[in-house]
N, C-alpha and C positions, 0 to 999 in steps of 0.2 A: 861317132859312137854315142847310144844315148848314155852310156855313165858320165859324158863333160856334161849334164845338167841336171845333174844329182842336185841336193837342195842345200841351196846355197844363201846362208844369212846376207844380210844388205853389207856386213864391215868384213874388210878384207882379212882380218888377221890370222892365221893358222889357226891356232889355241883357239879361239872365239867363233871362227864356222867350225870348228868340229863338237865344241861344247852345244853349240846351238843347235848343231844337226842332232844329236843324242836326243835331246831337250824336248825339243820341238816334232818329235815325234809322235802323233797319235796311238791311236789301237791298232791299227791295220797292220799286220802280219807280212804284208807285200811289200813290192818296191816302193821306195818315196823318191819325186822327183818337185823340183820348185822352178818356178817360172821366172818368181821376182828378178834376175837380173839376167832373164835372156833376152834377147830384144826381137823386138815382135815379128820385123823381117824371118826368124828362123822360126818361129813356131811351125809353121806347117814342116820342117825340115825335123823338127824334136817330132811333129805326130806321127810319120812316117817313120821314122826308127824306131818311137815305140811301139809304136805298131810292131813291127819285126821282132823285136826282141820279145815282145810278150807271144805272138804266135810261135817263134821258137822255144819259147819255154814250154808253153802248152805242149808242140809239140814232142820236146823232151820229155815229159810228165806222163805223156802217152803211151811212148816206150819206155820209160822203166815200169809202167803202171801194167804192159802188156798188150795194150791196146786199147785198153778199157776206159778212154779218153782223159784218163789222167785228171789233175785236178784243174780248178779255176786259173789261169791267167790274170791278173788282174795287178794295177799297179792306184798310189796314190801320187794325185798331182797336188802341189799346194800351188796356191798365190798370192797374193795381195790386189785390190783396187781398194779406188777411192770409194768412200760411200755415195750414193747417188741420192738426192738429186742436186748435189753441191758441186757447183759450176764456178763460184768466185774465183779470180786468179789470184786473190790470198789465200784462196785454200788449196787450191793445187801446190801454189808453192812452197806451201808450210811441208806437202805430203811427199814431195819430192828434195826436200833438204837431203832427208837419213842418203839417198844416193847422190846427190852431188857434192855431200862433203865424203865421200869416199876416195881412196886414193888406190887409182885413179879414180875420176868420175864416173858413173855407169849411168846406162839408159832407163829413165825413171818409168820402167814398164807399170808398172802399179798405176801411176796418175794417166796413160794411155790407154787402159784396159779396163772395161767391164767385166760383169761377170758375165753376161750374155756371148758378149763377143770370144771369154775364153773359153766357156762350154763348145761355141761354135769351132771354135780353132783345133778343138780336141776329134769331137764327132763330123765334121762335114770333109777331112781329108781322105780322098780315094789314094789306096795304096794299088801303085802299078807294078809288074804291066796288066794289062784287065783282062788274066785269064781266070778260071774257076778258081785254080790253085792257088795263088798268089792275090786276087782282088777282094778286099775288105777292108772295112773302119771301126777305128777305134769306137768302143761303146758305152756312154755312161751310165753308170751304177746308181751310182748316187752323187748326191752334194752337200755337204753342210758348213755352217758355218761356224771356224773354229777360233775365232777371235778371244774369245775370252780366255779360254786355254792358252792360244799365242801369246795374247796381253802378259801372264803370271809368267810364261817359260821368260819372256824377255824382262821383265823384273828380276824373278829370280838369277839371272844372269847379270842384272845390276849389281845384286848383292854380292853374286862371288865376284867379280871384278872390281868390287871395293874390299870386301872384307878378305877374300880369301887369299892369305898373300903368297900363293904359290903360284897360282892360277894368274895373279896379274903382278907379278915376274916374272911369267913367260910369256905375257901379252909385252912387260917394259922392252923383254931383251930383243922380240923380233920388232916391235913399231917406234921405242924409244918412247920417251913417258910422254912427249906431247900426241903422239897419236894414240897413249893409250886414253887420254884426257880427251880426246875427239872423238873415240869410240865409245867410251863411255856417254858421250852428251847423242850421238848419234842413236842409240841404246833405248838413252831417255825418252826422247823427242819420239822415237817409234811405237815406244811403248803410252805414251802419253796419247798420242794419235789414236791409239787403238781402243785407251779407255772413253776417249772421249768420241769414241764412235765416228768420227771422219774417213779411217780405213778399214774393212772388212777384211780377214782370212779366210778363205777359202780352202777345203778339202774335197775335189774330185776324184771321187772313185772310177777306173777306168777298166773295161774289158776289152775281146776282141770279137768280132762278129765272125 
């Protein structure tokens, strides 16, 4: 189903991806989905479902609308890469920390992923079987880049995870205070990355052909 890659912050905690997801939301009105910790093997497996689910929305929207083609389909992807053209393997690995001090570790798709390559991964899968009805690709809309926005949402979530002591007492009770001390530095580190321009955010706009 494509809701298992709904958008997911880099730290496991309950409380903390779902502050994040709220947060970390743009303008777009549609579905929001994030790629940072799918691993790259499944993308084409997330473009083909979304695929589907957005042509069945449309065409839901179709029929209640009467026929009358209903409204636009359309979903946001996020992601993260590295900024290009920074190749050092101290910079890779500085950018791939926030995921491997996660627990568990996750696959630091960000430091593997351009942006070119995720545009591709989004628009170049044919959705089967290759009849009229059924054959089309996802389409992009747009792109921008939302770094700066992401930079404050992750600050600002610094601060409630310091200051706001409801918010991280329910970070202590599910991770215990040293993971909330690890979450917090993992927080840091990503949000430092982003002001200091080594990692780009990503907003793709997607439709369906």
């Amino acid at each position: 189903m494509v809701s298992s890659c709904r958008h997911l912050p880099l730290i496991s905690h309950t409380s903390l991806n779902s502050d994040l997801t709220e947060r970390s939301r743009v303008s777009a009105p549609c579905l929001t989905y994030a790629l940072d910790l799918l691993p790259l093997h499944r993308h084409d497996q997330f473009a083909r479902q979304l695929y589907r689910a957005l042509r069945s929305r449309r065409s839901s929207s179709s029929d209640h609308n009467g026929g009358d083609g209903g409204g636009e389909a359309q979903a946001t992807v996020t992601f993260s890469t590295i900024s290009a053209p920074l190749v050092l393997l101290s910079t890779i690995t500085l950018c791939g920390l926030p995921f491997f001090l996660r627990t568990p570790p996750a696959e630091p798709t960000p430091v593997l992923l351009g942006l070119r390559r995720a545009v591709k991964s989004l628009s170049s899968v044919a959705v089967g079987p290759r009849t009229a009805r059924e054959e089309g690709r996802l389409v992009v809309v747009s792109v921008e880049d939302s770094s700066e926005t992401y930079a404050g949402v992750l600050v600002e979530t610094i601060k409630r995870m310091e200051g706001d002591a409801d918010f991280r007492q329910r970070l202590v009770d599910e991770v215990g205070v040293r993971g909330w001390r690890r979450g917090m530095f993992c927080v840091e580190l990503e949000a430092a990355l982003y002001k200091a321009g080594l990692m780009k955010r990503w907003e793709v706009l997607v439709g369906v052909s």
